[in-house]
C-alpha positions in Angstrom: -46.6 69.7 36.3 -47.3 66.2 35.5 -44.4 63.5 37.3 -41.9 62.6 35.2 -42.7 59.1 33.7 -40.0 56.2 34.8 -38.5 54.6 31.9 -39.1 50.8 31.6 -35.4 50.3 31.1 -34.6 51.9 34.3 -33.5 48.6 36.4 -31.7 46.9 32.9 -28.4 45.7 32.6 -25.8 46.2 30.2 -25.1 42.8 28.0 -21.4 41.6 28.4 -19.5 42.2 25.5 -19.4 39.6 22.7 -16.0 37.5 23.5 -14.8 37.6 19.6 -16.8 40.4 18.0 -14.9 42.5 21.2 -11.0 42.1 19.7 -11.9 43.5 17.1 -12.5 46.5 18.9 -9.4 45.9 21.0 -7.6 46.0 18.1 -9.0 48.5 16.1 -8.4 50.9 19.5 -4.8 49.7 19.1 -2.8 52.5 19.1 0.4 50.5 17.9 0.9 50.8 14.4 -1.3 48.8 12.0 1.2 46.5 10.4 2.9 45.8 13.8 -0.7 44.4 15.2 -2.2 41.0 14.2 -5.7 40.3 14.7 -6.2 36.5 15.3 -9.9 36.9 16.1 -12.6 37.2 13.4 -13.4 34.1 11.7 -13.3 35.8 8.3 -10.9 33.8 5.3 -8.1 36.6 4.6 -5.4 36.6 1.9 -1.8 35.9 2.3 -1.6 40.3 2.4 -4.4 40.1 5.0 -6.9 41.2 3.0 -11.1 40.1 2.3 -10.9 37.6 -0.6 -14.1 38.2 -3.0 -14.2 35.0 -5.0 -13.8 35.5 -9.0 -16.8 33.0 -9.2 -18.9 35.4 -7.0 -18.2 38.1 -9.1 -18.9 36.7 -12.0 -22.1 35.3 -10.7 -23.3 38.9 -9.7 -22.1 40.8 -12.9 -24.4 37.9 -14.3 -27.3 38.9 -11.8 -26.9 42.7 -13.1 -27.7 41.7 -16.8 -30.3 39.7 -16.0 -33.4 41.9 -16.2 -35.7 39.4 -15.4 -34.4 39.5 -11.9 -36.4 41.7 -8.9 -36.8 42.4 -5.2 -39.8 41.0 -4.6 -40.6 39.0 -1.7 -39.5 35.0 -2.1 -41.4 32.1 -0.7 -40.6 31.2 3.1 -38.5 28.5 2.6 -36.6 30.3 -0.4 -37.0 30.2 -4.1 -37.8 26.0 -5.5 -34.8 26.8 -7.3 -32.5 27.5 -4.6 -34.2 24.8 -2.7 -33.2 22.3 -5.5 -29.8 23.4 -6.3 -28.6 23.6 -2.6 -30.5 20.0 -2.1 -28.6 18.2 -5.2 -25.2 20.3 -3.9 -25.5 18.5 -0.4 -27.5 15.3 -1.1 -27.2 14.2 -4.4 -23.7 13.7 -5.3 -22.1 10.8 -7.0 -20.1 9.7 -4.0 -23.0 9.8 -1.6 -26.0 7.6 -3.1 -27.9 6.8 0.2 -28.5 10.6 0.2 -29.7 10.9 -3.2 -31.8 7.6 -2.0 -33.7 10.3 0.3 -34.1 13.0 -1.5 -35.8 11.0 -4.1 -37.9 9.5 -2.2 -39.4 13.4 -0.6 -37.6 12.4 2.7 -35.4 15.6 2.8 -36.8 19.1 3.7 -34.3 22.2 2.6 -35.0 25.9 2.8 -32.9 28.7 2.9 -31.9 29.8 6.3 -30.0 33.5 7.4 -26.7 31.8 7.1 -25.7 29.2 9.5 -26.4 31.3 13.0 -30.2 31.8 11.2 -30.3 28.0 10.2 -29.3 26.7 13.5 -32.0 29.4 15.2 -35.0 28.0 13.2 -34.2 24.1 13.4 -33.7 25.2 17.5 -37.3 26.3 17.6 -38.4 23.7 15.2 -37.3 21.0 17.4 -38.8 22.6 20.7 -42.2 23.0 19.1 -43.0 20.5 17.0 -41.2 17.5 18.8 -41.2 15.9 22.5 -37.0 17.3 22.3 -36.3 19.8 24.8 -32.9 19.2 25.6 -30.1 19.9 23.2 -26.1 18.9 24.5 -23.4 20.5 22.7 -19.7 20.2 22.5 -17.7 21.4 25.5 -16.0 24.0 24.3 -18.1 24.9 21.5 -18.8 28.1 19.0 -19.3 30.8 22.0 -22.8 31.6 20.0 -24.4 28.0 20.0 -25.6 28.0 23.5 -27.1 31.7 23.2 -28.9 30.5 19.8 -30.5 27.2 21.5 -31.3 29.1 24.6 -32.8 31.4 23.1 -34.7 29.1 21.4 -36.2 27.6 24.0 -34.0 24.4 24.5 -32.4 23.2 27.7 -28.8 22.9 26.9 -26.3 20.9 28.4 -22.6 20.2 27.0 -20.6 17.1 26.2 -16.9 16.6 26.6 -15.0 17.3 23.2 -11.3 18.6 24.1 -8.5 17.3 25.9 -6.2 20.1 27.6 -3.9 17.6 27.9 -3.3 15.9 24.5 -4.7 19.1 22.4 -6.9 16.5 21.0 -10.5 15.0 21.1 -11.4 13.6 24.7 -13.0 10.6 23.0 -13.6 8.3 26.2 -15.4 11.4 28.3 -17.3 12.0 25.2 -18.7 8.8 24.9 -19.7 8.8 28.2 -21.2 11.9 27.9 -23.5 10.7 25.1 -24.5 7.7 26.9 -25.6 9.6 29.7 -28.3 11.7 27.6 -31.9 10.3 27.4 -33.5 9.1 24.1 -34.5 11.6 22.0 -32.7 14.2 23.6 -30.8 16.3 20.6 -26.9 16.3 20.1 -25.2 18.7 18.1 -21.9 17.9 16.0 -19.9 19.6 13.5 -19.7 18.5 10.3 -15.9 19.2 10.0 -13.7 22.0 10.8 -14.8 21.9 14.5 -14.9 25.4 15.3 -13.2 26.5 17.9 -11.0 23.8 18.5 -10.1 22.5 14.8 -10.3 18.9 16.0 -12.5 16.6 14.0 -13.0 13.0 14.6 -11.5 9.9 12.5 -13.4 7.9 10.1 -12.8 5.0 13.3 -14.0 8.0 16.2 -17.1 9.0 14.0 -18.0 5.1 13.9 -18.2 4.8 17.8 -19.5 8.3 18.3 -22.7 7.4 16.2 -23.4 4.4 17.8 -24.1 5.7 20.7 -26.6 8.2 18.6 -28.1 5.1 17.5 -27.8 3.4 21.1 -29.5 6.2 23.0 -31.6 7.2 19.8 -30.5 10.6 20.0 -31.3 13.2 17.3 -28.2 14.7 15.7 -28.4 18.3 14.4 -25.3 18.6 12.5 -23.5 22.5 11.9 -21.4 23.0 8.8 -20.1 26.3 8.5 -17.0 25.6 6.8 -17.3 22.9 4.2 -14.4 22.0 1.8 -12.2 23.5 4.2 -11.0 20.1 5.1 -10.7 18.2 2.6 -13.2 19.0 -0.1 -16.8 20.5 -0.9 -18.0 16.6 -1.6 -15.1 14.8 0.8 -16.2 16.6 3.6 -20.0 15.6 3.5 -19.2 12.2 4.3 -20.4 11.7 7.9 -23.4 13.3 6.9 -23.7 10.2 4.2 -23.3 7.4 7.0 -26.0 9.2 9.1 -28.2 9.3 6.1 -27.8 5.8 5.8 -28.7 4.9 9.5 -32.0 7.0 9.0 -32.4 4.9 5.6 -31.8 1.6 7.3 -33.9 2.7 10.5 -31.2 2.7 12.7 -32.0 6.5 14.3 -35.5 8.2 13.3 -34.0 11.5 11.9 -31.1 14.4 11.1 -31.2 17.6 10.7 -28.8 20.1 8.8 -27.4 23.6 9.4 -25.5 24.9 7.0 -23.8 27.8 5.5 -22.2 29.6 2.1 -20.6 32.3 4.3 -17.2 30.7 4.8 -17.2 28.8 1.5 -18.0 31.6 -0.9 -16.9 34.2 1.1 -20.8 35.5 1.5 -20.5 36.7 4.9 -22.7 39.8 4.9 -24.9 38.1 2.4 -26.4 36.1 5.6 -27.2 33.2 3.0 -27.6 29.5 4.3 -29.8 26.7 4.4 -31.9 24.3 7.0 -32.3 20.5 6.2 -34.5 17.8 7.9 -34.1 14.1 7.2 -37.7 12.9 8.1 -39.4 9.3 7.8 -41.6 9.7 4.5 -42.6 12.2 1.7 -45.9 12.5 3.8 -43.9 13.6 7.1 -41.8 16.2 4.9 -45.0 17.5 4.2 -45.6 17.8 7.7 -42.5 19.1 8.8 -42.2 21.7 5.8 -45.6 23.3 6.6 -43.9 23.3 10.4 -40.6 25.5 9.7 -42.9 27.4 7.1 -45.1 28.3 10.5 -41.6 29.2 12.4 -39.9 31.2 9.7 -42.8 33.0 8.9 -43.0 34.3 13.0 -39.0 34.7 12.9 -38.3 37.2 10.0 -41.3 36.4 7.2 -39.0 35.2 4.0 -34.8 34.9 3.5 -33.3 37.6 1.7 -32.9 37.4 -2.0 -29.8 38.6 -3.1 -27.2 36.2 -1.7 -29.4 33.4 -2.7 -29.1 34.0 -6.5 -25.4 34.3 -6.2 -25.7 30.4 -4.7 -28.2 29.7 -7.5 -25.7 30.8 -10.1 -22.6 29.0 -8.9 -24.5 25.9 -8.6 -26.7 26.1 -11.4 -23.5 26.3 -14.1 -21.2 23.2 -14.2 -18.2 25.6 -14.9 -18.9 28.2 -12.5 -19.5 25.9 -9.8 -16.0 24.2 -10.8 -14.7 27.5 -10.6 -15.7 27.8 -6.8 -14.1 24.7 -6.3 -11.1 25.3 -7.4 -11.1 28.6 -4.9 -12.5 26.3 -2.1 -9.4 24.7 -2.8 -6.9 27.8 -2.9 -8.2 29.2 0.5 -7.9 25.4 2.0 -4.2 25.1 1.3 -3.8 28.3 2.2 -5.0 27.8 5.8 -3.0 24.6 5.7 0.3 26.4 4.8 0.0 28.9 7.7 -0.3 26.4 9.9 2.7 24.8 8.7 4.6 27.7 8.7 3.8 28.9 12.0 5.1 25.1 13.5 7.8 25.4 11.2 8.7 28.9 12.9 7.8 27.5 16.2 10.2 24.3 16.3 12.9 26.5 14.9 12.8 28.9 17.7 13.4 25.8 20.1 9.7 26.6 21.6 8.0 24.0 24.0 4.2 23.2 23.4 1.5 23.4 25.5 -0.3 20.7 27.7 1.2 17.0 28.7 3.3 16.8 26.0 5.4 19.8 26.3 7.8 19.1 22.8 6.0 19.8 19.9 3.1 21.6 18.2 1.8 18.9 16.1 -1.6 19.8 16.9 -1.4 23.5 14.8 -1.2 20.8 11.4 -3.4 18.0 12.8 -6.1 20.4 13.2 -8.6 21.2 10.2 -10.2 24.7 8.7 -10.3 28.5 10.0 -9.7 28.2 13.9 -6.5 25.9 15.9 -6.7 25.8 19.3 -3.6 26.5 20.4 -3.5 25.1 23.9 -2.2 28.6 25.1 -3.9 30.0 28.6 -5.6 32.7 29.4 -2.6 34.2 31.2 -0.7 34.0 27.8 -3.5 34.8 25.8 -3.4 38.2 27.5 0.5 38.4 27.1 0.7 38.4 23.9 -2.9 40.8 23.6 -0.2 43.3 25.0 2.4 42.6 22.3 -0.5 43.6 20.2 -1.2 40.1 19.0 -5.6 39.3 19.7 -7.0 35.8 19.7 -9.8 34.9 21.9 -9.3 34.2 25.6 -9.4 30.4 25.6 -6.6 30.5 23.0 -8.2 29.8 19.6 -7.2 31.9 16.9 -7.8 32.0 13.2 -5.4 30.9 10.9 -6.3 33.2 8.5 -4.9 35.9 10.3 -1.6 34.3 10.0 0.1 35.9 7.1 4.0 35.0 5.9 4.5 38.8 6.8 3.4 38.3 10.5 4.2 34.8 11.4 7.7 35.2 12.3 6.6 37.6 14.6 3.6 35.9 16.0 6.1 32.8 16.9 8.1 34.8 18.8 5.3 36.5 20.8 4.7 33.1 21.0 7.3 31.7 22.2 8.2 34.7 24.6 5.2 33.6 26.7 5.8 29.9 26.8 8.8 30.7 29.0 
């Protein structure tokens, strides 16, 4: 009898569990009752009964889709549809309030194409970079979405991290991060969050954004910006404003280029849709040329062409003025959402008499300063595991999404809270 072959996977490891994808294991194995456990964890928008939130403008994009009978499956070009392509271009670049943008895109300077949400975006633009520029080295925000460093890994990059939170203050460590930035080498890529920083919540000021792109200009550093939760802050167009005064430094040759990861997972509530898009901000129509036939080369070795379906939802919020003011108007009712359970969780919080976290040991201000899905809470790991045994899940380094907070479950959560602060 022939030996019994050795399987190849004989010596392999198992991977460690993902740190968020994980609690919702945790708390699906639960075995206390399912209204008595809160899952803080997934960084999915949920209703004030806890529920998934399909948007009315979604819906009535797709019931559109279904009586369209032009519409197929067939394969769509690599960088997505010229349709999609356009609409998502004029929805990010070409909006009244940000004409230096619009200056780009109609001069050819702007690249777009449709990405696998904003994990697929950020992928390509990391193997874009490593092949078809002298980057190698990418620094990203310490702490920073747990996935970011596997994606530019993985990609090829070296990556290194830059200071971004304070312990201390629950805010941004501007000074460390300066200094961070100043120690990177020209040309070396930096990534930064458009708003909504996820995990910690904390986005710069209009003043902080000033001094931390000088130093992108200083060191001539290539910013990739994420933005996976636009009009979460503020609004759909208030929110792309940083991305407006970096587009003016490329205009005005301050830094060389910028490049865009974005997604319509958060926004419209597309999550399993996988539907984003990639931007680069290059030099001239002729170097767009370049650089398209470039993430062309790298898409098409990735995954071949984006899926279709998720794109013509996009295509038919943005394509009809009402629609699309429909959307905004739901952007809108999720935003003040997220902002009143953060209100009502420090209003809970101050009742009970509960000390904060950190230096400053008397308040919670920084569950309202912070902006979008995620607050970092300032809470340890210790506590974090305290309250995982009260049957309350956020992620080990104490974020947790506010959209988990419910006005069912927040006086509760307070005092879980506030039981391990003691």
């Amino acid at each position: 009898m022939a030996a019994r072959s050795i399987s190849v996977f004989k010596t392999l490891k198992p991977a460690p569990a993902d740190p968020i994808l994980s609690l919702t294991t945790s708390f699906l194995n639960d075995p206390a009752p399912h209204s008595h456990k809160i899952n803080l964890g997934v960084g999915a928008y949920r209703t004030d009964a806890g529920k998934p939130w399909v948007l009315p403008s979604v819906q009535e994009a797709e019931r559109r889709i279904i009586e369209d009978s032009s519409l197929n499956h067939e394969y769509i070009p690599i960088l997505g549809t010229p349709k999609f392509v356009q609409l998502v271009q004029g929805f990010l670049f070409d909006n009244s309030a940000h004409g230096n943008t619009s200056k780009l895109l109609s001069q050819g300077r702007i690249v777009t194409g449709q990405g696998i949400s904003g994990t697929g975006s950020l992928r390509v633009l990391g193997e874009f970079v490593l092949n078809g520029t002298s980057t190698k080295k990418i620094s990203i925000p310490n702490p920073s979405w747990a996935n970011h460093e596997a994606i530019f890994h993985n990609a090829g990059l070296e990556v290194v991290k830059y200071s971004y939170y304070d312990r201390e203050t629950q805010g941004l460590h501007l000074g460390k991060l300066l200094e961070d930035l100043r120690a990177l080498s020209p040309g070396d890529a930096v990534l930064l969050n458009v708003c909504c920083h996820n995990p910690t919540g904390i986005d710069p000021t209009a003043e902080e954004w000033e001094q931390i792109l000088a130093i992108v200009e200083e060191r001539q550093l290539l910013p990739l910006f994420d933005m996976a939760y636009q009009g979460f802050s503020t609004g759909l167009v208030e929110d792309l404003s940083v991305l407006d005064k970096v587009s003016q430094m490329v205009d005005n040759g301050k830094i060389g280029n910028m490049l865009l990861a974005q997604s319509f997972a958060k926004n419209m509530g597309l999550y399993g849709e996988r539907v984003g898009s990639f931007s680069v901000v290059t030099a001239s129509d002729s170097e767009s040329r370049t650089v398209a036939s470039q993430l062309k080369r790298t898409v098409r070795a990735m995954y071949s062409s984006p899926p279709c379906y998720g794109s013509k939802i996009v295509e038919k919020i943005l394509e009809d003025d009402a629609l699309r003011g429909q959307w905004s108007e739901e952007v809108s009712i999720m935003r003040d959402r997220l902002k009143n359970m953060r209100q009502l969780l420090y209003d809970r919080l101050v009742a009970l008499g509960c000390h904060g976290p950190g230096k400053d040991t008397t308040g919670w201000g920084h569950l309202i300063s912070q902006q979008g899905m995620f607050c970092f809470t300032g809470l340890t790991a210790e506590q974090v595991g305290r309250l995982q045994q009260a049957s309350v899940y956020m992620t080990a380094n104490g974020r947790m999404s506010v959209a988990g907070i419910t006005p069912a479950n927040v006086g509760r959560l307070a005092e879980e809270i506030a039981s391990v602060m003691v």
